[in-house]
N, C-alpha and C positions, 0 to 999 in steps of 0.2 A: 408175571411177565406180560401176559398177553392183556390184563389191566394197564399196564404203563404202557401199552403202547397202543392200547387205544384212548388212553388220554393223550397222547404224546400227538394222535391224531386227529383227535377233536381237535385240543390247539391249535394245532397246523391250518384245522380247516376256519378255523375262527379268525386267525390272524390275515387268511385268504380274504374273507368273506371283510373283513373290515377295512382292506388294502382294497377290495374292488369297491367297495364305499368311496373308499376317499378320495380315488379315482374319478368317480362317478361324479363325486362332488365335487371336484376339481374341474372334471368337462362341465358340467352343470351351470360353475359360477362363470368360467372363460365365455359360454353360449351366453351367457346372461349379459358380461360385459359387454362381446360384442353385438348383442342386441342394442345395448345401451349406448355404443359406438355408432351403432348404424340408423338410431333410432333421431339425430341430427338432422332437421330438415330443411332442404334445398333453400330456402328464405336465408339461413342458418349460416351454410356453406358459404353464400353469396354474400353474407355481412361480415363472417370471418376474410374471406381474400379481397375485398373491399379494404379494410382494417389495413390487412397484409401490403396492397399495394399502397397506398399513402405513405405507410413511413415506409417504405421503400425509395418514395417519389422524394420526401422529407429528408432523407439523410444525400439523396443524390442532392438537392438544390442546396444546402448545406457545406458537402463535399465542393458541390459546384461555388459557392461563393468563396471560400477558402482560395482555394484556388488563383480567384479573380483578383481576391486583397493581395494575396504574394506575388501575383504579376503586376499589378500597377503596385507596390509596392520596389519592386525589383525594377521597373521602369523608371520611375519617380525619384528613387534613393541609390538608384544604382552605382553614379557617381559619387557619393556621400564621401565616403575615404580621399578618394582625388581630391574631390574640391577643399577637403582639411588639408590636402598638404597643400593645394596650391594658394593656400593662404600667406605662407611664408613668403612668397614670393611681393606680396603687399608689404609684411613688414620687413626685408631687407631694403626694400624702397624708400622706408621712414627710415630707419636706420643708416642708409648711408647719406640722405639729405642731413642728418640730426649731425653724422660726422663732415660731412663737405663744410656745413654752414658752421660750426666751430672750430673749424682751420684756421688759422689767423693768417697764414700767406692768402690763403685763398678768397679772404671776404672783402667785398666791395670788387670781387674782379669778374672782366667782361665774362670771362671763360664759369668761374661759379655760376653766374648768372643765368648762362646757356645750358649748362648741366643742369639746373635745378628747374630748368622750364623742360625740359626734355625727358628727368624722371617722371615731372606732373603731368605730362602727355601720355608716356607709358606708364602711370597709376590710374589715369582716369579710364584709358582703354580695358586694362584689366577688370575695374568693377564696373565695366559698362557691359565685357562680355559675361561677367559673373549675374547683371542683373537679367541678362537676356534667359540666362542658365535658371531665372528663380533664385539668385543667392543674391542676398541683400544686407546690408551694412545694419545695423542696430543703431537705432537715435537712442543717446546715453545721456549727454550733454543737457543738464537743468532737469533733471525727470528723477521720478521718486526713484529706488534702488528694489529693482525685481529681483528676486532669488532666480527666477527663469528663464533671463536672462543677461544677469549680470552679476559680477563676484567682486566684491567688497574688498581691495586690499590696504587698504589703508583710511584712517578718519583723520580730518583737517578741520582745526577748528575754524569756527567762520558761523558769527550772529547774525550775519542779513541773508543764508539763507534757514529752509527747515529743517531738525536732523535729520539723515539721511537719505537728501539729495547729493545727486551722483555731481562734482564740480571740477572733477578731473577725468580724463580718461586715458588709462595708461596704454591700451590693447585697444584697439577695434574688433568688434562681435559682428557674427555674420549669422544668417538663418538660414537654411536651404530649404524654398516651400513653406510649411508651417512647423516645421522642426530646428533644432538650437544644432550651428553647424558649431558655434565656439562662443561661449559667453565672453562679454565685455569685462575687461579690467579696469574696475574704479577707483577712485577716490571720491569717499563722502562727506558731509558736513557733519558736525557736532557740538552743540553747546562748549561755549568758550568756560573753562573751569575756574572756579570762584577763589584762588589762589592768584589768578591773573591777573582777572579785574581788582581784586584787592589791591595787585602792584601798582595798577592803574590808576586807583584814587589815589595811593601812594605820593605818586609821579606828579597828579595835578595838582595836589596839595603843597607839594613841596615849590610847583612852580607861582603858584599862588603865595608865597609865602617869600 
């Protein structure tokens, strides 16, 4: 008995003795770190918060130009929505000259004549205050066919001009600044198809004949 229990104490004192080891060697390596922590010097310090305040300065002029773009954006495009609708107010203009001037009581008379000078007074007013606004009409009329600004609704054949020049325009297109407020509605050219012209030597042959 008195054997086991002085192994049982040896033990005890061994696993004592190897717990204040590890201890030791625990504080040992922590001192060691922060020597190694403390061992950074002042030149050191002074290049790391250098670093630190740059992008600091970097993400603020960043933040700051963001900013700048969404206010003059928000300046510049703020009306954008208004001025598409107040587009309509252009084409009920076309549209009811399109319907006065196809009245048949009404053409050739004084009164048509007075109406239709007095819509083109209040149409010019309107894109005169539109252009003052930056909104500006689209030249369509004889010009190649842009996808950017202009939408293709129809091809009409036609050999004097190039395919796909614009030779109708069914809509007016507007821009507001350098942005597309509404693409132009076209009509484009296209090779006249060889079925036609066939009918056509057809036609002069027979008149030849």
């Amino acid at each position: 008995m008195e054997k086991e229990e002085n192994q049982n104490n040896s033990s005890e004192e061994q696993n004592f003795s190897t717990a204040e080891e590890k201890d030791k060697s625990e504080v040992n390596s922590n001192t060691e770190d922060k020597k190694e922590i403390k061992e950074s010097t002042p030149e050191e310090k002074i290049v790391e918060l250098e670093d630190k305040i740059t992008r600091t300065f970097a993400e603020m002029e960043n933040q700051r130009r963001r900013f700048e773009k969404e206010k003059e954006d928000a300046f510049e495009y703020g009306g954008y929505s208004f001025a598409k609708e107040a587009l309509t107010l252009i084409d009920n203009l076309d549209r009811s000259k399109q319907v006065l001037e196809s009245d048949d009581k009404l053409k050739e008379t004084e009164a048509l004549k007075k109406t239709l000078e007095h819509l083109d007074i209040i149409k010019k007013d309107l894109i005169s205050i539109f252009e003052k606004n930056n909104i500006k009409q689209i030249d369509s009329f004889n010009k190649k066919l842009d996808p950017n600004f202009h939408q293709a609704m129809m091809e009409i054949e036609d050999d004097t001009k190039e395919p796909g020049t614009i030779i109708q325009e069914i809509q007016k297109g507007f821009t507001i600044k350098d942005r597309l407020l509404r693409p132009s509605l076209v009509g484009v050219s296209k090779k006249v198809t060889k079925k036609e012209e066939k009918t056509e030597e057809n036609q002069e042959n027979s008149k030849d004949k």
